[in-house]
C-alpha positions, -999 to 999 in steps of 0.1 A, spaced: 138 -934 746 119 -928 779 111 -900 798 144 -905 817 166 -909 793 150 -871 774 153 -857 810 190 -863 807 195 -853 772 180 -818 784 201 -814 815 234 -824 796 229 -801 770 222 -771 790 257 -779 810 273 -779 779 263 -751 766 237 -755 739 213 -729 729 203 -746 699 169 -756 685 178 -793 690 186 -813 722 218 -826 732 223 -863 736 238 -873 772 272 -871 774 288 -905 785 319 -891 804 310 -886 838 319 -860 854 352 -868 879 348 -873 913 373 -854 938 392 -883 945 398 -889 906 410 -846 906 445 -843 900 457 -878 891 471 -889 858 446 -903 835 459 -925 805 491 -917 815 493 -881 808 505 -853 826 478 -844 853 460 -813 850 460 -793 880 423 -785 888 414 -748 891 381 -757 908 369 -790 922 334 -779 926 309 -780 897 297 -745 891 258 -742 881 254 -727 851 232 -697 839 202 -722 835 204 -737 874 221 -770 863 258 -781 870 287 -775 845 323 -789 841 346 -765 853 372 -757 829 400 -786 842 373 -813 832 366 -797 799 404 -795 794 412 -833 799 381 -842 782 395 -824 749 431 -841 760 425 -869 769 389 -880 771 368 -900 798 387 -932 809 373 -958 786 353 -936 767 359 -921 732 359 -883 723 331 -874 703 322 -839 688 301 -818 710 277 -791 700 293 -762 679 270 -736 694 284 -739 731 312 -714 733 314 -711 693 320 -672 700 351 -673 720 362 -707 699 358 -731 726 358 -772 719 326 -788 724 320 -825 730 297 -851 711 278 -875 727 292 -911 723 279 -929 689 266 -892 675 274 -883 642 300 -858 642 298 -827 615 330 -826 598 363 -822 608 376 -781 615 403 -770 596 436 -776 607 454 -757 633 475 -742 606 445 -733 582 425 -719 611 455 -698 625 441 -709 659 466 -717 686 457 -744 705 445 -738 738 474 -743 767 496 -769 747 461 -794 746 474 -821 723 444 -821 693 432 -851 679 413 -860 647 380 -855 663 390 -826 678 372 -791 665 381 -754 669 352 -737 669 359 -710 637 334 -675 645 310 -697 612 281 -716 617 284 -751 622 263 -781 624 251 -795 655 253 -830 664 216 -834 647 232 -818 615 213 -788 621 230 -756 616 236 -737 648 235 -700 646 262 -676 644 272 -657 675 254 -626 684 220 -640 660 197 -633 688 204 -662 705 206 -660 742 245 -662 756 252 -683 788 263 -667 819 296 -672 829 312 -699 859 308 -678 890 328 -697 911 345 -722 889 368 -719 863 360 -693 840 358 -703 798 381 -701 774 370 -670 750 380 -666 717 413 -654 720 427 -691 733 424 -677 769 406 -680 801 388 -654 817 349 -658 804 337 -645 775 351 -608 771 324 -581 764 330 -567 731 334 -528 731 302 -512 721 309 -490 694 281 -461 691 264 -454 661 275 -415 657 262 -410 625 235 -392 642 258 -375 670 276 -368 632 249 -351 613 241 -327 635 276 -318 643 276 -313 606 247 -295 610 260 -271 638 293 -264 617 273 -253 587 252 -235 605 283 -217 622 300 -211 588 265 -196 571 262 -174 607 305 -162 601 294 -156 565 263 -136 572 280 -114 594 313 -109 575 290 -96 548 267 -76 570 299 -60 581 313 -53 547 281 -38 531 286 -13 568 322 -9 561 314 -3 522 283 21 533 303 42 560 340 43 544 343 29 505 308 46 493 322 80 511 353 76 496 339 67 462 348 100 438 313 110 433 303 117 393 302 145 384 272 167 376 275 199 346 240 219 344 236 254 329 222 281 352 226 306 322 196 322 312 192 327 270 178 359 272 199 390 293 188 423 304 216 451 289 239 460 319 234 434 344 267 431 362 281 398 360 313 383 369 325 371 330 351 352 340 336 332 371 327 295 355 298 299 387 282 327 363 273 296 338 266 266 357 263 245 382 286 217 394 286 183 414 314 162 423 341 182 412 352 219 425 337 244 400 373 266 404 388 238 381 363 242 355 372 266 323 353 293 305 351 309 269 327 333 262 323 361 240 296 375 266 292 412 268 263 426 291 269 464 284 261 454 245 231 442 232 237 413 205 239 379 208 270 359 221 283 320 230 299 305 256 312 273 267 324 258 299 344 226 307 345 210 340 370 177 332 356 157 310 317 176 308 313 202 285 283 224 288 281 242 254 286 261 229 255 280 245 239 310 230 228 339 248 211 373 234 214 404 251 186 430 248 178 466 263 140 470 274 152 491 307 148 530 306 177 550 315 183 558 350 190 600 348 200 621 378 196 660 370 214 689 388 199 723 393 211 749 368 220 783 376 226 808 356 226 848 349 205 868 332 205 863 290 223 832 291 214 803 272 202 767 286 200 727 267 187 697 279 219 685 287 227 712 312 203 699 338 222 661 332 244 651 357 243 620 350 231 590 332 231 552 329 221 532 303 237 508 278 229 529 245 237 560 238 211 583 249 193 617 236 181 642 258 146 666 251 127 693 271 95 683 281 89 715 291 81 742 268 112 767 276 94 790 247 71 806 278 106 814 300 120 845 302 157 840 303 162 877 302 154 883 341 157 866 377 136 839 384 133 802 390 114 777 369 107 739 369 123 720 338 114 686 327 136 668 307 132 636 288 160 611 283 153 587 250 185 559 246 189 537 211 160 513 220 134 538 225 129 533 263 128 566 279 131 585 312 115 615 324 134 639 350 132 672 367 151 701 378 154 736 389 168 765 363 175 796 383 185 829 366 205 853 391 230 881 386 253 866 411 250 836 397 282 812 401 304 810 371 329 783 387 333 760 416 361 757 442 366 719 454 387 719 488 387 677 500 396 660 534 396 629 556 359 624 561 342 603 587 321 574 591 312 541 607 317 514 575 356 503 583 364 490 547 358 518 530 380 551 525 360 582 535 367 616 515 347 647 523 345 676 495 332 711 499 319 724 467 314 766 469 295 782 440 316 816 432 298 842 412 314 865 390 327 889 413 348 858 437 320 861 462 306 824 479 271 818 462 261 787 475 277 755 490 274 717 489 290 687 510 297 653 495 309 627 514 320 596 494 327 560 506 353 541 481 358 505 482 385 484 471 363 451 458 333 445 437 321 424 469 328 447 493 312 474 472 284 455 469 278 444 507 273 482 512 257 493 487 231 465 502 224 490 534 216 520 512 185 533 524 158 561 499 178 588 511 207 580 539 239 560 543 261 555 572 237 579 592 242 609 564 213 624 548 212 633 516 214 626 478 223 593 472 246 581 442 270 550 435 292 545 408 300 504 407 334 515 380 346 531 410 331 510 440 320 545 452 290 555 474 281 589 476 257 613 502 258 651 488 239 673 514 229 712 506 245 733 539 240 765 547 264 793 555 253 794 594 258 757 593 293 756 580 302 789 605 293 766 635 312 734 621 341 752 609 342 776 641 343 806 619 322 837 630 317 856 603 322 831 579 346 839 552 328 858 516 357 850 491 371 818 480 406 834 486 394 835 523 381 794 518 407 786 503 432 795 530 412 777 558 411 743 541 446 748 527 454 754 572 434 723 575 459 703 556 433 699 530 436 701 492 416 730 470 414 736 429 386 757 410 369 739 384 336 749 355 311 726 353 
């Protein structure tokens, strides 16, 4: 074969399509010349020409347009047989190829029924005739051509002519397959995104519950409840104590202490030893022993003692009055051997108070020995007066009357009473060495009766100005009738 002859090879082969490794042996139909267009060839139906120009193809050289490639499949060249072109032209949209004449042809396709292939514009098929299936084929050299899309480069379509049948069994040029993009990435990190959004939901939902739990449910939690004595095992004799008060015992959390219960056998005014128990719920504190002792000396307020000539005194006489838990006994310190009791005078007595447990108290007072001596006492009570608004105010004239019904001396008391331990208490709080409530004076409290008491020594002049008497009366007939004017109440009593 000559240069010429290889020249043509190359050219056909590019018209028709061939991308394969091999060249393409010239094709012996030539290709129709304008006046030949449109004219019944072997007798057949013409085919109306779409274009009558050859179209150059993507490589520069002239192609058939599609009316030649259409009645060289029908019918073939005039005089010429049909041979089996190149599979690899067109073999993506199943386009007939044509074989060179005296090639060997690859095998026959399968038939139009096997293939499911319609043929392409009611072309009549012959023997020879191949649809190009989307498999590789062999080329006229018996090479196998590669499947579509193998990297092999794709002509361009006609511009101008008639454009290819594609794979579908219709013109229009090979159709551009959709590109489908490979989300798999886009994919994973939309995954990504979602999990991340569900850990952020979860994160927050239970940063908001351990708030809500914090703020609401731990508050409203019942809160456990806490039992602890506060009850000392060893008591002083006489310390005042509310008995019945479970507060008196012990302290308590988480529950109110008002629903706790307490038995006790406690008695402060005794010495011994006693139990008690206390139950808050289901917490028990106890059975608790406590022992009561008496190591405080008695607390002993005297009186002076008057008297008349040749009577008789005791310890006792100078006792007022005394406070202790035990019974007490009651002793001159002073030795009453060196007083005369026979004549008028005025002596200093000590007098020493012993109770059951040996702890003692020393007190004084005054003995005076005088003819006129009282030998009873009038008591004549009224409304007193006073600042402390809780408390009832009495005030009590107390006149010493001698033998003879004459006024010896006189003392005021004024006493506060109050109706509650607590509010007892609260004043007894603003008792001062020797004044309450701006009176000056003895002071003495008595907690049985929630009293306060201020006893002053007046003299006659004193009681002349206050009572707007001038003289002021002698007898306690004459007393009597003022206070009884006075709307308050008198009676004569011995000490």
């Amino acid at each position: 074969m000559n240069n010429n002859e290889n020249q043509n090879l190359n050219n056909i082969g590019m018209n028709q399509g061939s991308f394969g490794p091999n060249p393409i042996p010239p094709q012996p139909n030539p290709i129709p010349q304008p006046e030949q267009l449109g004219q019944p060839v072997n007798n057949q139906i013409p085919v109306e020409p779409i274009n009558q120009m050859p179209t150059a193809n993507a490589f520069g050289t002239q192609s058939l347009n599609m009316g030649q490639v259409m009645e060289n499949n029908i019918n073939g060249p005039v005089n010429q047989p049909v041979g089996q072109t190149n599979p690899q032209a067109y073999n993506q949209m199943n386009q007939v190829n044509l074989a060179p004449e005296g090639m060997v042809t690859a095998p026959v396709a399968p038939s139009v029924v096997q293939s499911g292939v319609e043929p392409l514009m009611s072309s009549t098929l012959t023997e020879n005739t191949v649809l190009n299936p989307n498999i590789a084929q062999p080329n006229a050299f018996n090479n196998a051509n590669p499947m579509p899309n193998q990297g092999m480069p794709q002509p361009e379509p006609n511009m101008g002519g008639v454009p290819p049948v594609n794979n579908m069994g219709l013109m229009g040029g090979i159709p551009t397959p959709p590109v489908i993009p490979n989300n798999q990435g886009k994919e994973k990190k939309k995954m990504n995104k979602t999990l991340l959004l569900v850990l952020i939901i979860v994160l927050i939902a239970a940063v908001g519950f351990g708030l809500y739990y914090f703020l609401f449910l731990g508050k409203n939690k019942a809160p456990a409840v806490v039992v602890s004595a506060i009850m000392p095992e060893e008591l002083e004799a006489g310390r005042e104590l509310v008995l019945d008060n479970p507060a008196t015992y012990v302290k308590v959390t988480g529950m109110d202490i008002s629903n706790c219960k307490v038995e006790s056998t406690l008695n402060t005014k005794k010495v011994g030893s006693y139990e008690y128990t206390v139950t808050c719920g289901t917490k028990v504190v106890g059975p608790n022993k406590v022992t009561v002792k008496d190591t405080t000396a008695p607390t002993v307020k005297t009186k002076d003692l008057y008297i008349v000539p040749g009577d008789s005194i005791y310890p006792d006489d100078f006792i007022e009055k005394v406070d202790d838990m035990s019974e007490c006994t009651y002793e001159f310190e002073t030795d009453t051997s060196t007083i005369n009791l026979g004549e008028a005078g005025e002596y200093e007595i000590a007098i020493k108070v012993i109770d059951a447990y040996e702890n003692e108290t020393l007190a004084n007072a005054k003995l005076i020995i005088d003819p006129e001596a009282p030998q009873e006492y009038l008591y004549c009570e009224g409304v007193g007066k006073g600042t402390i608004e809780n408390a009832k105010i009495y005030q009590t004239y107390k006149y010493g009357i001698s033998g003879t019904g004459n006024i010896y001396n006189m003392l005021r008391i004024i006493t506060y009473k109050f109706d509650t331990l607590e509010e007892y208490q609260l004043a007894e709080e603003t008792i001062e060495e020797d004044s309450f409530d701006g009176n000056t004076g003895r002071i003495d409290t008595d907690i049985d009766r929630y009293s306060i008491m201020v006893t002053q020594e007046v003299e006659e002049e004193t009681l002349s100005t206050e009572f707007n008497l001038n003289p002021f009366p002698k007898t306690s007939l004459e007393i009597e009738e003022y206070h009884n004017g006075k709307d308050e109440m008198c009676y004569m009593d011995v000490e």
